[in-house]
C-alpha positions as CSV (number, residue, x, y, z in Angstrom):
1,X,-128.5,135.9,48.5
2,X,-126.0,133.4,48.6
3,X,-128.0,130.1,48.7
4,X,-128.8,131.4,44.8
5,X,-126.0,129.4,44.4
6,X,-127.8,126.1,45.7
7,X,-130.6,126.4,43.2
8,X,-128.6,125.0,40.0
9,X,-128.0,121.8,42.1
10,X,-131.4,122.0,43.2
11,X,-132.6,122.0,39.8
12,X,-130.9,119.2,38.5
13,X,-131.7,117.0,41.2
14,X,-135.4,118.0,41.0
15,X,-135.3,117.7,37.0
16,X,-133.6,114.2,36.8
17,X,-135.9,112.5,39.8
18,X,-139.1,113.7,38.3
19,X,-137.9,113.2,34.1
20,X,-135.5,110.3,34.8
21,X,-133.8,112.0,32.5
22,X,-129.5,113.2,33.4
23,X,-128.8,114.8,30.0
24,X,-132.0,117.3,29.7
25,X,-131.4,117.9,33.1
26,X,-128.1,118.9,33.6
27,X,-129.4,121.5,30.7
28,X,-131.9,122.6,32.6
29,X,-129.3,123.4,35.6
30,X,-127.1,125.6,33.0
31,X,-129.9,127.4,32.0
32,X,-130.6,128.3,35.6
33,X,-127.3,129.5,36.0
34,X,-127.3,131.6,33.1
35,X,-130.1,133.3,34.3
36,X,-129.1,133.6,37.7
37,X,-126.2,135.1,37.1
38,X,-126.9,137.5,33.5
39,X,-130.7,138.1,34.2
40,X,-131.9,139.0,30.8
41,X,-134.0,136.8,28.5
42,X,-131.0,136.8,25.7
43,X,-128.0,137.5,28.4
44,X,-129.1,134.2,30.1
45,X,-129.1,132.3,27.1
46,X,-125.8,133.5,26.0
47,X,-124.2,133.5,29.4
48,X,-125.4,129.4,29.4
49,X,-123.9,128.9,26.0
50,X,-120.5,130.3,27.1
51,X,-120.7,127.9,30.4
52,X,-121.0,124.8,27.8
53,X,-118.1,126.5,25.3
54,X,-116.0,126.8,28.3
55,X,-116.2,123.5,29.4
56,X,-115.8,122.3,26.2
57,X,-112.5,124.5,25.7
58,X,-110.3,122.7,28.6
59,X,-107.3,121.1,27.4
60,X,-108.0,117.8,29.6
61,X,-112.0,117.5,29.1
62,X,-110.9,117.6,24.9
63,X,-108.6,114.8,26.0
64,X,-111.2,113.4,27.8
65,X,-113.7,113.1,24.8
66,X,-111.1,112.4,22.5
67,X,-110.0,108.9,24.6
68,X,-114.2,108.1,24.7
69,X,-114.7,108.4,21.2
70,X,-111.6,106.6,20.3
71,X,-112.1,103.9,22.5
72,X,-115.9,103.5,21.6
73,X,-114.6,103.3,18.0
74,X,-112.6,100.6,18.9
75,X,-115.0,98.5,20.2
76,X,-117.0,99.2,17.1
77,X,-114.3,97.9,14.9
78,X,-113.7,94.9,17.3
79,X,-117.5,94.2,16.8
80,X,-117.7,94.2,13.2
81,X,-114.1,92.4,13.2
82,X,-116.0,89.4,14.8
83,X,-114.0,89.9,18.3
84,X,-116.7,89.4,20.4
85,X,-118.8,87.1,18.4
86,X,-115.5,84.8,18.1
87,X,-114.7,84.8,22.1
88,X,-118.4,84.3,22.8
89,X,-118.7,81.2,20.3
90,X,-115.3,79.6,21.3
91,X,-116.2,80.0,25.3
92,X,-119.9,78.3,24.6
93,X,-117.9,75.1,23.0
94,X,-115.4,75.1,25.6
95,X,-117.7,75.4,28.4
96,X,-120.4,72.6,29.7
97,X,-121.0,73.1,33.4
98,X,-121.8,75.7,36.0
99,X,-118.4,76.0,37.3
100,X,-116.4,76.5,34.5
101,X,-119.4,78.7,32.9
102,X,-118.8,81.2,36.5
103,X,-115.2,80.5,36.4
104,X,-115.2,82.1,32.8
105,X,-117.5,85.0,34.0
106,X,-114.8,85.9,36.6
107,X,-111.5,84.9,34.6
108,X,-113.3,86.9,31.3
109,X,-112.9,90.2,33.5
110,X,-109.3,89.9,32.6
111,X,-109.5,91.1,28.8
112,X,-113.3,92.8,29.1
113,X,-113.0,95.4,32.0
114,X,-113.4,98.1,29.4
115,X,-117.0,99.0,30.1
116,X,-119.7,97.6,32.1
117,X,-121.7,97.3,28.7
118,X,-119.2,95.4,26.7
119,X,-118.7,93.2,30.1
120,X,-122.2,92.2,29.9
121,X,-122.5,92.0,26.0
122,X,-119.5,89.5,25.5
123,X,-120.1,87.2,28.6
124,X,-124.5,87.0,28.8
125,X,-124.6,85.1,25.4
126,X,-122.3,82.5,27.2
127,X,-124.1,82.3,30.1
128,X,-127.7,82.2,27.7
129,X,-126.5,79.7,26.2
130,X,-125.3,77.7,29.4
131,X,-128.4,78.2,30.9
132,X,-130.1,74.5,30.5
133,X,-126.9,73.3,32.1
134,X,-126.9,75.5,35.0
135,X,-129.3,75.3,37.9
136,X,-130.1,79.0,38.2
137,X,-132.9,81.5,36.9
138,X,-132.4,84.0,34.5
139,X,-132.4,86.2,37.2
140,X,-129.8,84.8,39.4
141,X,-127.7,84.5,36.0
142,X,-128.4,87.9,35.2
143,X,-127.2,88.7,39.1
144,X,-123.8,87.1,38.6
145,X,-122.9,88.4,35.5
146,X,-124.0,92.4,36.5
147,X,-121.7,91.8,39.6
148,X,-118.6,91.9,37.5
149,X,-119.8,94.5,35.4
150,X,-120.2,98.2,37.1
151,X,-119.0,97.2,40.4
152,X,-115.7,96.0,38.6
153,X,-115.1,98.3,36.4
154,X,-115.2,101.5,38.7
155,X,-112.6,99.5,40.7
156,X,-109.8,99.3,37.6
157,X,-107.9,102.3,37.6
158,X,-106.5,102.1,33.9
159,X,-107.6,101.4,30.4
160,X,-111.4,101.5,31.0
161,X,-114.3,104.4,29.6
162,X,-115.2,105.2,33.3
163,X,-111.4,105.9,34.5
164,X,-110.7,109.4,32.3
165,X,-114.6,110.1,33.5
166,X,-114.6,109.9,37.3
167,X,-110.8,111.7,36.9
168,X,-112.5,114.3,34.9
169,X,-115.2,114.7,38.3
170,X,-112.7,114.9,40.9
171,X,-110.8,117.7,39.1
172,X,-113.6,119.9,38.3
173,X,-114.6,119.4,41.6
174,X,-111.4,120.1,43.6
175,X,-110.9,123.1,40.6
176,X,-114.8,124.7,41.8
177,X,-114.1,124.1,45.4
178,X,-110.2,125.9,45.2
179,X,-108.6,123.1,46.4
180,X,-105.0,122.1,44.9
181,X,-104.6,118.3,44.2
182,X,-104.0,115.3,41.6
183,X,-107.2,113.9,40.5
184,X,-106.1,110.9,39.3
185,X,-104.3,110.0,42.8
186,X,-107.2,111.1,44.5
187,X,-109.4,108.8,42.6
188,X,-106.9,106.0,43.2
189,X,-107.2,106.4,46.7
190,X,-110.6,106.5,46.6
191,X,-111.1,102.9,45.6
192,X,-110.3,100.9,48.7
193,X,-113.8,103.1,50.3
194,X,-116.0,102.0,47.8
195,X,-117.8,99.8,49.6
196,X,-120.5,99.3,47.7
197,X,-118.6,97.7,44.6
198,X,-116.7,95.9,46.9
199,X,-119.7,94.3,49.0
200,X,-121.4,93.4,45.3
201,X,-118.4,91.8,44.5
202,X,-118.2,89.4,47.6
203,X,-121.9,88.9,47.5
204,X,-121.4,87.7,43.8
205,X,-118.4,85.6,44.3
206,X,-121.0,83.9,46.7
207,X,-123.8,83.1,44.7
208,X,-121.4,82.4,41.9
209,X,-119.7,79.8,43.6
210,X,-121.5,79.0,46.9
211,X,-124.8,79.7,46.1
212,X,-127.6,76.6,45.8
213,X,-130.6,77.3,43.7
214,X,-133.4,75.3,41.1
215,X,-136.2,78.2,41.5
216,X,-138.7,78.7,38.3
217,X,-137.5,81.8,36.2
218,X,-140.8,83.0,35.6
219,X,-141.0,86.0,37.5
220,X,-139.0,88.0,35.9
221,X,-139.8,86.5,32.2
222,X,-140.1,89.8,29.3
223,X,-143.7,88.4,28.1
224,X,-144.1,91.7,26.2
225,X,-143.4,89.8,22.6
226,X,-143.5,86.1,21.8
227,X,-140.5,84.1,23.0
228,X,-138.7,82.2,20.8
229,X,-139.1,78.5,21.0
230,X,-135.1,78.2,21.5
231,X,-134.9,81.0,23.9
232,X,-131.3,79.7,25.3
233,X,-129.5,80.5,21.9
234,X,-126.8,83.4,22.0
235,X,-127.0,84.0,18.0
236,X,-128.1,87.5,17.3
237,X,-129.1,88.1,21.1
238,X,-126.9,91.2,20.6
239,X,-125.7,92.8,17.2
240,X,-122.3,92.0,18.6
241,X,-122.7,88.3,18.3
242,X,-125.2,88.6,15.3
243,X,-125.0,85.7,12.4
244,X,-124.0,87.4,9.6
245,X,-120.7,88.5,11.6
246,X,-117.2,87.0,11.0
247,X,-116.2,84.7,14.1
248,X,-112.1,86.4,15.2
249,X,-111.9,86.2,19.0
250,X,-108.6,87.5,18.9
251,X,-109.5,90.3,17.6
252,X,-110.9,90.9,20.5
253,X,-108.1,89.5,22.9
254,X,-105.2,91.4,21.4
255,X,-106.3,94.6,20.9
256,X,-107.4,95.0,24.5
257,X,-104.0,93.4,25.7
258,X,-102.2,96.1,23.3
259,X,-104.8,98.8,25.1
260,X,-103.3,98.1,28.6
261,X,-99.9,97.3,27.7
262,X,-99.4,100.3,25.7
263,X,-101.0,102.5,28.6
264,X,-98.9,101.6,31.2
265,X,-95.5,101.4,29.1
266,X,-96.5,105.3,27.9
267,X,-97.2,105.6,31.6
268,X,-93.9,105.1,32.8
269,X,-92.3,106.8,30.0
270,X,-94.3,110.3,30.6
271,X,-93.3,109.6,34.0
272,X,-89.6,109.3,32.9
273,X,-89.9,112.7,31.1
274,X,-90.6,114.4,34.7
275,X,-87.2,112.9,35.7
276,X,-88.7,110.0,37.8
277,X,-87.6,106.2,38.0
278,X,-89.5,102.3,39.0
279,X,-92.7,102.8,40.7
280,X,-92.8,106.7,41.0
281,X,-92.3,107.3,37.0
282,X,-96.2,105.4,36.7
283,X,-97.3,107.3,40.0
284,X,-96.4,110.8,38.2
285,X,-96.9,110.3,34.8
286,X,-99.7,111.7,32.8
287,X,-102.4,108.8,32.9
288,X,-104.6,110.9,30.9
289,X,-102.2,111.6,27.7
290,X,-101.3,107.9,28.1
291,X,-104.4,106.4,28.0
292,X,-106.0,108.5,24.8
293,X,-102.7,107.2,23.1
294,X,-101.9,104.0,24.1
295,X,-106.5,103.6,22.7
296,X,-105.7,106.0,19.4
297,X,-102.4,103.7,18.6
298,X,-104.0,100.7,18.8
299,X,-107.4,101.8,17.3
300,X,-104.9,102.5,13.9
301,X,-103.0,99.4,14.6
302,X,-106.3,97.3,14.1
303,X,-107.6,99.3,11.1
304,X,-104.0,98.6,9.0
305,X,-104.5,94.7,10.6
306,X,-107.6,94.5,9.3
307,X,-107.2,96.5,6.3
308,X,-104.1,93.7,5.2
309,X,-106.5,90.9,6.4
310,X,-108.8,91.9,3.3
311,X,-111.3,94.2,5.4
312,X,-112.8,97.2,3.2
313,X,-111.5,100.1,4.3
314,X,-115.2,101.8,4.0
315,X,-116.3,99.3,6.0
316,X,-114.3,99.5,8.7
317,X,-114.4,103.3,8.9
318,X,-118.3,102.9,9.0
319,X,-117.8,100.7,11.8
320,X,-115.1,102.9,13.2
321,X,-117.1,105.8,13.3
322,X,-121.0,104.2,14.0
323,X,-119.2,102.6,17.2
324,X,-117.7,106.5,18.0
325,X,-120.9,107.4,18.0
326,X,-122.3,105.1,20.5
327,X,-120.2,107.4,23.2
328,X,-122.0,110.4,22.1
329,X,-124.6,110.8,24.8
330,X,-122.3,110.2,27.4
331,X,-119.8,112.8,25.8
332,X,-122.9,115.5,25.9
333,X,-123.6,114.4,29.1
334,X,-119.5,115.6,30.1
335,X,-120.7,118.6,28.3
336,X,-123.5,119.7,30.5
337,X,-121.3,118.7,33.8
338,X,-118.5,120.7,32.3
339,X,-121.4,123.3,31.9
340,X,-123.1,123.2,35.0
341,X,-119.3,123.3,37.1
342,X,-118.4,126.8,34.8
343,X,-121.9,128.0,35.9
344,X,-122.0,126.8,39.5
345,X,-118.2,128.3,39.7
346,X,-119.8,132.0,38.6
347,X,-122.2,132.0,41.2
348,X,-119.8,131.3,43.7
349,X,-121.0,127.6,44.7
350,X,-118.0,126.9,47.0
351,X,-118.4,130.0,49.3
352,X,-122.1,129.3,49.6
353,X,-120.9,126.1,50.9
354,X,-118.4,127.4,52.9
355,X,-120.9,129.3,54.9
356,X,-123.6,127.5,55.1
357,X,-122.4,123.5,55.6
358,X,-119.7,124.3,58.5
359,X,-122.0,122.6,61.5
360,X,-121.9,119.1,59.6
361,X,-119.2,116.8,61.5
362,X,-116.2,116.1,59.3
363,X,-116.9,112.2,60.3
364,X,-120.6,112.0,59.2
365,X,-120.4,113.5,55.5
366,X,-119.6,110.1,53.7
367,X,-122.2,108.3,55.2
368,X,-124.7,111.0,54.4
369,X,-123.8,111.7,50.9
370,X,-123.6,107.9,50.0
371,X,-127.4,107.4,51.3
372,X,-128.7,110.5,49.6
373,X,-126.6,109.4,46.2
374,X,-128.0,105.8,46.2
375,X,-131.6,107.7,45.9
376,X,-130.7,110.0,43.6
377,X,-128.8,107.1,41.4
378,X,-131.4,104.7,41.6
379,X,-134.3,107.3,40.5
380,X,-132.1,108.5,37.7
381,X,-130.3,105.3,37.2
382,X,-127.1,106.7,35.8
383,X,-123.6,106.3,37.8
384,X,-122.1,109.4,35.9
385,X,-125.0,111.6,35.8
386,X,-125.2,111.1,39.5
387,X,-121.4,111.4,40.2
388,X,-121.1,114.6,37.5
389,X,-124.4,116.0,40.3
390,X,-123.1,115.0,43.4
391,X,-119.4,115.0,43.0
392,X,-118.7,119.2,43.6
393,X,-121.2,119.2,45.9
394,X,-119.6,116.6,48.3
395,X,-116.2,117.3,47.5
396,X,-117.4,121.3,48.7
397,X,-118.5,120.3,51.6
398,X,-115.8,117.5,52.4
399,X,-113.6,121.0,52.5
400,X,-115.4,122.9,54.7
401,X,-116.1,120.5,57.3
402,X,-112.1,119.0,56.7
403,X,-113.5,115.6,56.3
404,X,-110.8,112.8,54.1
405,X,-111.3,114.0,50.7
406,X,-110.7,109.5,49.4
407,X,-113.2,108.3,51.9
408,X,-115.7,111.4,50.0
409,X,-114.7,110.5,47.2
410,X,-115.0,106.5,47.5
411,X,-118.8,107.4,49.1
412,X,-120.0,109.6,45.8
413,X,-118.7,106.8,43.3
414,X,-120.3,103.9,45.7
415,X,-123.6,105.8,45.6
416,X,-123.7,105.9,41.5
417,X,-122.3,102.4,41.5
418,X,-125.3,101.4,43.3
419,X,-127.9,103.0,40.3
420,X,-126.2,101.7,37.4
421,X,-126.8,98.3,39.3
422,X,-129.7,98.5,40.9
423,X,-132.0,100.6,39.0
424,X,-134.6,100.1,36.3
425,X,-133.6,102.5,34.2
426,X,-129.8,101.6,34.2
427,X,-128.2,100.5,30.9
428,X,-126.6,97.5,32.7
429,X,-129.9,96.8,33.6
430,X,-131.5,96.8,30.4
431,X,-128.6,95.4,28.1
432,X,-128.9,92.6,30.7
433,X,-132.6,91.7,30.2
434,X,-132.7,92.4,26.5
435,X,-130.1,89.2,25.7
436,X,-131.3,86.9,28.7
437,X,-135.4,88.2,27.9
438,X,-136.0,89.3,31.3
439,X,-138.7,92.3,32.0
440,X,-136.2,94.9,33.3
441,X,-138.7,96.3,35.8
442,X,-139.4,92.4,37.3
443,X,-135.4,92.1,36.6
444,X,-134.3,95.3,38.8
445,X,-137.0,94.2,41.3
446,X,-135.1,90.8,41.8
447,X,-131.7,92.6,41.9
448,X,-133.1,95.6,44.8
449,X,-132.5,93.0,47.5
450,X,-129.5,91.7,47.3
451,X,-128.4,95.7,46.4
452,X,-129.6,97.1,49.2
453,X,-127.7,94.0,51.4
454,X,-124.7,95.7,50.1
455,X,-125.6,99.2,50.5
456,X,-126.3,98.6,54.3
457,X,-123.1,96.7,54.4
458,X,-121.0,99.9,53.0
459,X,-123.5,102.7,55.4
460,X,-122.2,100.1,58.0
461,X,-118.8,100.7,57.0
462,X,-118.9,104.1,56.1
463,X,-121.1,104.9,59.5
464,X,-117.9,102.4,61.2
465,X,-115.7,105.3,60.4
466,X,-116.7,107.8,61.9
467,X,-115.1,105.9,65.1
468,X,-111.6,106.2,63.0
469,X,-111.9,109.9,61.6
């Protein structure tokens, strides 16, 4: 009976293609474990509950959601602060051709890696309201911005919402499958075989730079509601950049700077606590308890700048906490994952895989894992939901068949990294259309293409190898 083990995993996958929805599903897995392992109508339920509790009761996942919610507070106050409403209008003054408007794109990555969202939200007004100078579509803008949002981000290792995240997977992972290891390192070496993000990347620096093309936008066009007559404005495109806001871009610049400064300086100071010096005091410090507070330091650092610069307190506390709870679907989202890897840990997940997955050549289980995670992303269109799915499962059978655990590792994250770009039901995808007024559907459509170029590109190199393993 032990492919019983299997049918949580099953479940979710199942749930999330036919629903397109991660969170319900991931529910949906913990109740199946519940039941599968306390078999009673009230014993399952309870048994699910304490899967959820006990993933909520790790000392690193509280960390974890503490660091989210702090840093999606920050952005909140940086938003009502008039951060990204000030960079955005002092880029759009500064800017008047297509160069310098691609230049910015790239160069903007600098202060804005944070998220793939707040990537998109500070630099599409710009590029909306560049657009009559620019020989491009919509589409093609659209294209060149999203390159330097998801595909970027997953490739910074610090001071971003996805790094504490995609940590959090590897460890649960490596913790369900028995196997001893740091997380963090593992993830690090991980990002050089993420081909996907890296293919984007190149492809976008192309079409950014290279790339020749005056093509009608009206294929992609959101005709659902009556366009504006001066459709290439960036005012109120986004609540970010909305009229009634104050206009403070370095509000936004500094606080991010602090962010990353402060990280690595706690860095090598947790690192000096362990007795190490130069390189190898950042290498063995504790990223994790330096990252939630080099973002919890500065998050109070802003609301006493602020407070001094004549902000209401109650306002900014509003702010503070509406923009905290942006970050709550993700965080219930860790919850279920957390849930589902207590759950899948009680039935024994890892020996079924142990047993049953030994045949699969240790060279081959990359390549297959990042084609079956670029369907699974794309139908559920969610990077985390399909690494928080696929994660333990490849990492299991990574062990068993003694494959390299980075080159796994790389292949799961390049599989979600294709969704949240590619898909329709991606937020990049739809924060994208909703400020350039592109039909997300006709949007994703245009984007599948050039997406899947880059997916063959990294099976290539993941299929390449093999030859090397």
């Amino acid at each position: 009976m032990d492919w019983v083990a299997i049918l949580p995993f099953a479940a979710v996958i199942a749930a999330a293609i036919w629903t397109k929805q991660v969170i319900p599903s991931l529910l949906f897995a913990v109740v199946v474990a519940g039941y599968l392992v306390e078999p009673d109508w009230l014993g399952g339920m309870t048994t699910s509950l304490e899967f959820i509790i006990q993933g909520l009761q790790d000392a690193n996942n509280l960390k974890i959601i503490i660091f989210l919610y702090a840093f999606s507070a920050l952005i909140g106050l940086i938003k009502m602060a008039g951060g990204i409403k000030g960079f955005v209008e002092a880029a759009t003054k500064k800017v008047d051709d297509k160069r310098g408007a691609f230049l910015l794109t790239w160069l903007s990555s600098l202060g804005t890696f944070a998220a793939p969202s707040f990537r998109i939200v500070t630099i599409a007004p710009v590029m909306k309201a560049m657009r009559k100078n620019l020989p491009m579509t919509k589409q093609e803008l659209g294209f060149v911005i999203e390159t330097t949002a998801s595909p970027l981000v997953v490739m910074i290792p610090v001071a971003t919402a996805f790094v504490g995240y995609m940590s959090s997977v590897v460890e649960l992972s490596l913790h369900q499958t028995g196997l001893e290891g740091d997380p963090y390192m593992l993830y690090l070496q991980s990002i050089p075989y993420n081909f996907f993000a890296i293919a984007m990347l190149l492809l976008g620096f192309y079409l950014s730079f290279f790339h020749r093309s005056k093509k009608s936008a009206t294929d992609a066009e959101d005709t659902s509601n009556e366009t504006k007559k001066d459709d290439d404005q960036w005012e109120d495109c986004h609540p970010a950049v909305a009229k009634d806001l104050p206009s403070q871009p370095w509000t936004l610049i500094i606080p991010l700077f602090v962010v990353i400064g402060l990280t690595f300086f706690l860095m090598y100071m947790l690192g000096r606590k362990k007795n190490e010096e130069g390189l190898q005091a950042l290498i063995n410090a504790n990223v994790l308890d330096a990252m939630v507070i080099a973002v919890v330091v500065t998050l109070i650092g802003l609301v006493v700048f602020l407070k001094f610069a004549g902000q209401p307190l109650r306002k900014m506390m509003n702010s503070l906490i509406y923009g905290g709870n942006e970050i709550m679907g993700i965080i219930l989202l860790l919850a279920m994952v957390w849930g589902l890897s207590k759950g899948s840990e009680a039935l024994g997940f890892a020996e079924t895989i142990s047993n049953s997955f030994d045949w699969i050549p240790p060279s081959y289980v990359a390549v297959v894992l990042f084609v079956l995670g670029c369907g699974l992303s794309y139908f559920i269109g969610s990077a985390w939901g399909t690494w928080g799915i696929l994660m333990p499962v490849g990492i299991s059978i990574a062990a068993v068949a003694g494959s390299d655990l980075p080159i796994v590792i790389g292949a799961v994250f390049a599989s979600g990294t294709f969704g949240a770009f590619a898909s329709p039901l991606s937020d990049d995808t739809n924060t994208t259309a909703g400020i350039l007024k592109l039909n997300p559907v006709k949007y994703s459509r245009f984007k599948l293409k050039p997406a899947l170029i880059a997916a063959g590109v990294a099976t290539v190199g993941y299929f390449a190898l093999t030859f090397f393993m």
